[in-house]
C-alpha positions in Angstrom: 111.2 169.9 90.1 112.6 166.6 89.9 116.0 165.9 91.7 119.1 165.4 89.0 119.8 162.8 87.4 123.7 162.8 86.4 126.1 160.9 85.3 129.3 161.3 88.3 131.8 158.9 86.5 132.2 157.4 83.1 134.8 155.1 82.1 135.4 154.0 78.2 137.3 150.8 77.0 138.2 150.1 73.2 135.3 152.7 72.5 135.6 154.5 69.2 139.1 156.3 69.4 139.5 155.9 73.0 141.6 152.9 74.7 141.0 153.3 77.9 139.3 156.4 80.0 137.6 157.4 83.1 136.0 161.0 83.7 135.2 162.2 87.3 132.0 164.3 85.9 130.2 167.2 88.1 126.2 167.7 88.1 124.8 170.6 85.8 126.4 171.3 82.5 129.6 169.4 81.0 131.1 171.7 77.9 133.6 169.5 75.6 135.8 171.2 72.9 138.7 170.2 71.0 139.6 170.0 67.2 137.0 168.6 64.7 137.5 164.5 64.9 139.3 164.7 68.2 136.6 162.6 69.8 133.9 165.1 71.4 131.0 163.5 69.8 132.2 159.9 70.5 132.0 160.5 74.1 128.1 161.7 73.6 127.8 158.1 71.4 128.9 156.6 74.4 126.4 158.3 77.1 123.3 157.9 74.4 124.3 154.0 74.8 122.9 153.9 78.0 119.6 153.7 76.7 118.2 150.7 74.0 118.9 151.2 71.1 122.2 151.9 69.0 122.7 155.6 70.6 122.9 158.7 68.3 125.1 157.7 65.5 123.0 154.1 65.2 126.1 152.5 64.4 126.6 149.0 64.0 128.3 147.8 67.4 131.5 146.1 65.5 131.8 150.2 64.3 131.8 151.2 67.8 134.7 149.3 68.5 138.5 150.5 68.7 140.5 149.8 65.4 143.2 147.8 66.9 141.7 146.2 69.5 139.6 142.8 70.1 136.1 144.1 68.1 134.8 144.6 71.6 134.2 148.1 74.0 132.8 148.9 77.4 131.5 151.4 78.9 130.7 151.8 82.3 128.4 155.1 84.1 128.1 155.6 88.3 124.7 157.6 88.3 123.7 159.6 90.8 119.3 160.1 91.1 116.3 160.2 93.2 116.6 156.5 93.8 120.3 156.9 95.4 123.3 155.3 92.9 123.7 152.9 90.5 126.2 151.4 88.3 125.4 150.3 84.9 127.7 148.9 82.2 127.2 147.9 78.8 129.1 146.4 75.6 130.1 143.9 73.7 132.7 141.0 73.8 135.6 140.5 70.8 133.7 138.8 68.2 130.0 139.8 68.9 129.7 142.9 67.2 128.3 141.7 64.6 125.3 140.6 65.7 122.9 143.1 66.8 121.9 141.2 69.8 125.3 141.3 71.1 125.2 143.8 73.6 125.0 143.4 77.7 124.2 145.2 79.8 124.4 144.8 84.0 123.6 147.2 86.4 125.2 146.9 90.0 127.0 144.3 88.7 123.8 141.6 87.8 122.9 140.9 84.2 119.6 143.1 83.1 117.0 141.0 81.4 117.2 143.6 78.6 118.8 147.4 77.8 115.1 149.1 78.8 116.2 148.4 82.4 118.3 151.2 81.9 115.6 153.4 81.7 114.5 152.4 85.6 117.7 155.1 86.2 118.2 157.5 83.8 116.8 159.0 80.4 118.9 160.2 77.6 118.0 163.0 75.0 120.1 164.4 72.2 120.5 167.0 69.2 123.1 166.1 67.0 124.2 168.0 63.1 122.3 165.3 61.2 119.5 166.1 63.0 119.9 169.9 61.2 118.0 168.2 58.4 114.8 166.7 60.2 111.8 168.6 59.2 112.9 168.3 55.2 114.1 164.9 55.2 112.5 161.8 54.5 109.9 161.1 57.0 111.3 158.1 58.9 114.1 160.5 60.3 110.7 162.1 61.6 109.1 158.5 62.8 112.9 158.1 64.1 112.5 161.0 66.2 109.2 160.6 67.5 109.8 157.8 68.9 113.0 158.2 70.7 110.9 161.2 72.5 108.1 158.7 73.4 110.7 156.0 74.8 111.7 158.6 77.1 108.3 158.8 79.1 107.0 155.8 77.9 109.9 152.9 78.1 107.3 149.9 76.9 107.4 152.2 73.4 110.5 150.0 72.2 109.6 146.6 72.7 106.0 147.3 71.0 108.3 148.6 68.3 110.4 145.9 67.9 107.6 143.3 67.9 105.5 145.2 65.2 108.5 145.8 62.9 108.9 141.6 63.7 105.5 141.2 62.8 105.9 143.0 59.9 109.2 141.1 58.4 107.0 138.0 58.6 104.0 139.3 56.6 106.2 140.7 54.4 108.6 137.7 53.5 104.7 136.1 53.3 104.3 138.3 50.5 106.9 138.2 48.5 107.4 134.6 49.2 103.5 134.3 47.4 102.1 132.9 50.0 98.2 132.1 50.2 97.8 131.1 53.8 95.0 133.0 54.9 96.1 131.5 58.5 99.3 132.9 58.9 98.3 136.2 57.4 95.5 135.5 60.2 98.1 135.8 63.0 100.5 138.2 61.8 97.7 141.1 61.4 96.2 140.2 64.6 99.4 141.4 66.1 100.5 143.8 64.1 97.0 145.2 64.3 97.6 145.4 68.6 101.0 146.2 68.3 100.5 149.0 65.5 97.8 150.3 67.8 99.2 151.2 70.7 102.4 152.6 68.7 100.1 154.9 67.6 98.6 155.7 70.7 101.8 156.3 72.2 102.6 158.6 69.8 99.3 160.4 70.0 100.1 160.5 73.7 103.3 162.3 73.8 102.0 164.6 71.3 99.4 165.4 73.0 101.3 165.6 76.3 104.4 167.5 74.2 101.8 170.4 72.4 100.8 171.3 76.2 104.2 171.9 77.2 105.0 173.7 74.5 102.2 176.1 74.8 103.9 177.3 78.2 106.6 178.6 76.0 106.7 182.7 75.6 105.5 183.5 72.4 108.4 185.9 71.6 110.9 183.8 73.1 114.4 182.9 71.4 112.7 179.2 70.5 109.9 179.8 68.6 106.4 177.9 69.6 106.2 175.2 67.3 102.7 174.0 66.4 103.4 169.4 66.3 100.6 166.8 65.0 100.9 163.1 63.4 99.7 162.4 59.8 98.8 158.8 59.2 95.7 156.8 58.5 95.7 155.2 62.1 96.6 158.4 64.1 93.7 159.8 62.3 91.2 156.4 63.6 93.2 156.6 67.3 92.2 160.2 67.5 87.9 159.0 67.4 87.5 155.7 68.4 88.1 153.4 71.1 91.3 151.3 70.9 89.9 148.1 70.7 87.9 149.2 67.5 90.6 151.1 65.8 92.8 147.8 66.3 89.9 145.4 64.4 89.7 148.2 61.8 93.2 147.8 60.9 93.4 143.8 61.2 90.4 144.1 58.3 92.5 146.8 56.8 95.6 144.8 56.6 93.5 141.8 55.0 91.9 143.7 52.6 94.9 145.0 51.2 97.0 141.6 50.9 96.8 141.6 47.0 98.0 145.8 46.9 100.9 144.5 49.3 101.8 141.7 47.3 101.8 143.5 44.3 104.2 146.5 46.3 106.4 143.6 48.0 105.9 145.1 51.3 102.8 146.8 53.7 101.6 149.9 53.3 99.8 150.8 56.0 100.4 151.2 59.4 102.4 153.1 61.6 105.6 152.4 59.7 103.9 155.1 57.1 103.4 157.6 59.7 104.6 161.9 60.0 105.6 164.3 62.4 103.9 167.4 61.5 105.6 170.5 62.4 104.9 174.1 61.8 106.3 177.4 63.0 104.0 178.7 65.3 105.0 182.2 65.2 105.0 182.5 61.3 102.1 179.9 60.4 104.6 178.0 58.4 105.5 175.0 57.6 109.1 173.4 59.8 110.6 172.7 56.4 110.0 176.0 54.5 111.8 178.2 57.4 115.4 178.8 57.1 118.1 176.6 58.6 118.6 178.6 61.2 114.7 179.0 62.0 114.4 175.3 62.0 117.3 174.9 64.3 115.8 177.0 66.6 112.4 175.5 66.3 114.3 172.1 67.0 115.9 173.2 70.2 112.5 174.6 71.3 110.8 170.9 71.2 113.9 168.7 72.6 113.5 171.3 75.7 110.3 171.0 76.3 110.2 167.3 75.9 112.7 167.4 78.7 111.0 169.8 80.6 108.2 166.9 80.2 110.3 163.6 80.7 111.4 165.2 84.4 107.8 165.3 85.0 106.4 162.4 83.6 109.2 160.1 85.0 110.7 161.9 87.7 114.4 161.2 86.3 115.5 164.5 84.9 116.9 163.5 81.2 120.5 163.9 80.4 120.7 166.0 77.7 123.7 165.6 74.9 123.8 168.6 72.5 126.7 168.5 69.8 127.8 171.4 68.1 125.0 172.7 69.6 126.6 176.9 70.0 127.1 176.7 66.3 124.6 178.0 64.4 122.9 180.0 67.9 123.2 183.8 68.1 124.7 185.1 71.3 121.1 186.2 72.7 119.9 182.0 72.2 123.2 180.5 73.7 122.6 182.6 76.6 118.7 181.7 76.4 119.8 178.3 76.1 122.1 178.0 79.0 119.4 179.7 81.3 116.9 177.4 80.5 119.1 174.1 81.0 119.9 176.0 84.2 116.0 176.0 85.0 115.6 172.2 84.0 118.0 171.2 86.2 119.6 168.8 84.1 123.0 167.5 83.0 123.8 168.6 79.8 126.7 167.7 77.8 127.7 170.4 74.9 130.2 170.2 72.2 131.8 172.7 70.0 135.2 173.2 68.6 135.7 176.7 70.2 135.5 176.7 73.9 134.7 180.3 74.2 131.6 180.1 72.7 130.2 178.7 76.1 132.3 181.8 78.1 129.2 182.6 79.7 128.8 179.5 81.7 132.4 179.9 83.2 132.0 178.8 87.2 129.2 177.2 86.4 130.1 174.5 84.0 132.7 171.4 83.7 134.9 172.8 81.1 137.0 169.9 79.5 139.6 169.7 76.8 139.3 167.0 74.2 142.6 166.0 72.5 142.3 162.1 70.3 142.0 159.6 72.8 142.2 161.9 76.2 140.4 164.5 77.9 141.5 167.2 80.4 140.4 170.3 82.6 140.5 172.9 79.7 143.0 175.9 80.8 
């Protein structure tokens, strides 16, 4: 089992309704309660932005800012890993949250070349509420999903990303701009078609790599086995052929459909158009025909074996942030729950608005109070 990764100090400035804060935080589980809007899920925000990305609420950065203050925040994390400590800090400057590209990041101090440094140190996984809805929802939540879990074990996954969705813009704007130049077509599909490949692979990848942990899980445990596959054209070509050939198919692909694009105003295919496929295990069904609470538990089920899988993949155990995560869980699956978070080993941060909810971790959690702008030892 890896050695923990945890976060041993977090300080906030001008972040969401905090003005200024700095947390002493112990290894193992952290359990935050206080009233509903008291700031509990803000202070997860801030831990999910020490990973790329825009962190669990994807807010624009100018949201993340205090009302009051100078449109900029900071945050700043000492973690504590296998590779001894480190000190990152991120944010923006007053006047640059509007622009996505606006955020810094240094760790020990030096500018990073780009936020997937980060992931050198420490991996960050979460479950939110609006998450509740995944496995009914429109299937870019899914895609959404999918790949936050591959960036976790893979941390080249967002870059490719960003270059295919890139790539993608320009073909489009070719399109609806009427363009005929077979050139520029030309070189756009050539990359989306290497980019768009190996997104796909990834995908396939983790999985693959995901369905094998998952199969370790009891059968009549409290989180149901969950059955996981990808739908999409080019999932369906990665899973037979050789990558090389799967990319030229999809170059010809993308060329041969240039009029049907134009005539749509955007492209089609490719893995942009992509599903997670989920299904009960235990029941044969379908994720989204289960009830809420069977989905939740299904949920829970995959996000634990994907950490389970990150610490070995990586070697950084993830942290894990789980809001109003005691909910909608019976007794017998909080307790489940805590057990198994015990087992991974990891620092989990949990939120609800009841405190006693977590009781059963008393002497073995961080309890803390969270009261609009401050956070204390809960009596």
């Amino acid at each position: 089992m890896p050695e923990q990764t945890h976060i041993s100090k977090l300080t906030l400035t001008n972040f969401r309704n905090y003005a200024g804060l700095s947390l002493e935080l112990g290894p193992g589980a952290v359990v935050l309660s206080g009233d509903n809007g008291a700031g509990k899920t803000n202070l997860l925000e801030a831990i999910s932005l020490l990973t790329p990305g825009r962190g669990l609420r994807r807010a624009p950065y100018a949201d993340v800012a205090r009302e009051g203050g100078d449109g900029g925040f900071a945050l700043h994390a000492r973690i504590e890993g296998p590779e001894g400590q480190v000190e990152i800090g991120t944010g923006i400057a007053g006047g640059d949250g509007a622009g996505e590209g606006g955020r810094r990041v240094r760790i020990n101090g030096a500018p990073a070349k780009s936020a997937e440094d980060m992931l050198e140190w420490l991996r960050v996984v979460w479950l939110t509420p609006a998450m509740d809805g995944l496995f009914p929802g429109p299937a870019a939540d899914r895609r959404r999903f999918l790949d936050r879990l591959v960036l976790a074990i893979d941390p080249s996954h967002g870059q490719r990303a960003l270059d295919y969705e890139k790539a993608m813009r320009g073909r489009n704007r070719l399109l609806t701009e009427g363009s005929r130049d077979s050139d520029w077509f030309d070189a756009i599909e050539t990359q989306m078609a290497e980019t768009g490949v190996a997104i796909a692979a990834a995908r396939a990848e983790l999985v693959r790599l995901l369905a094998a942990m998952i199969d370790k899980l009891p059968g009549s445990g409290p989180f149901p086995q969950a059955d996981i596959s990808l739908s999409g054209e080019l999932e369906s070509e990665i899973a037979v052929a050789p990558a090389v050939d799967v990319e030229e198919w999809f170059r010809a692909a993308l060329a041969n459909g240039r009029e049907r694009d134009r005539a749509a105003g955007r492209t089609l295919d490719g893995p942009h158009r992509s599903d997670l496929v989920v299904r009960h295990r235990p029941k044969s069904m379908p994720a989204e025909l289960c009830s809420t609470g069977e989905q939740k538990a299904l949920l829970v089920g995959i996000v634990l074996s994907h950490a389970r899988l990150t610490g070995e993949m990586s070697g950084l155990t993830p942290i894990l942030l789980l809001d109003e995560i005691a909910a909608h869980l019976d007794s017998g699956r909080r307790a489940a729950l805590f057990s198994i978070l015990e087992e991974l080993n990891c620092q989990a941060f949990m939120t609800g608005t009841d405190a006693a909810l977590f009781s059963s971790l008393a002497g073995r959690a961080q309890f803390l109070t969270v009261d609009h702008g401050s956070v204390g030892p809960t009596g």
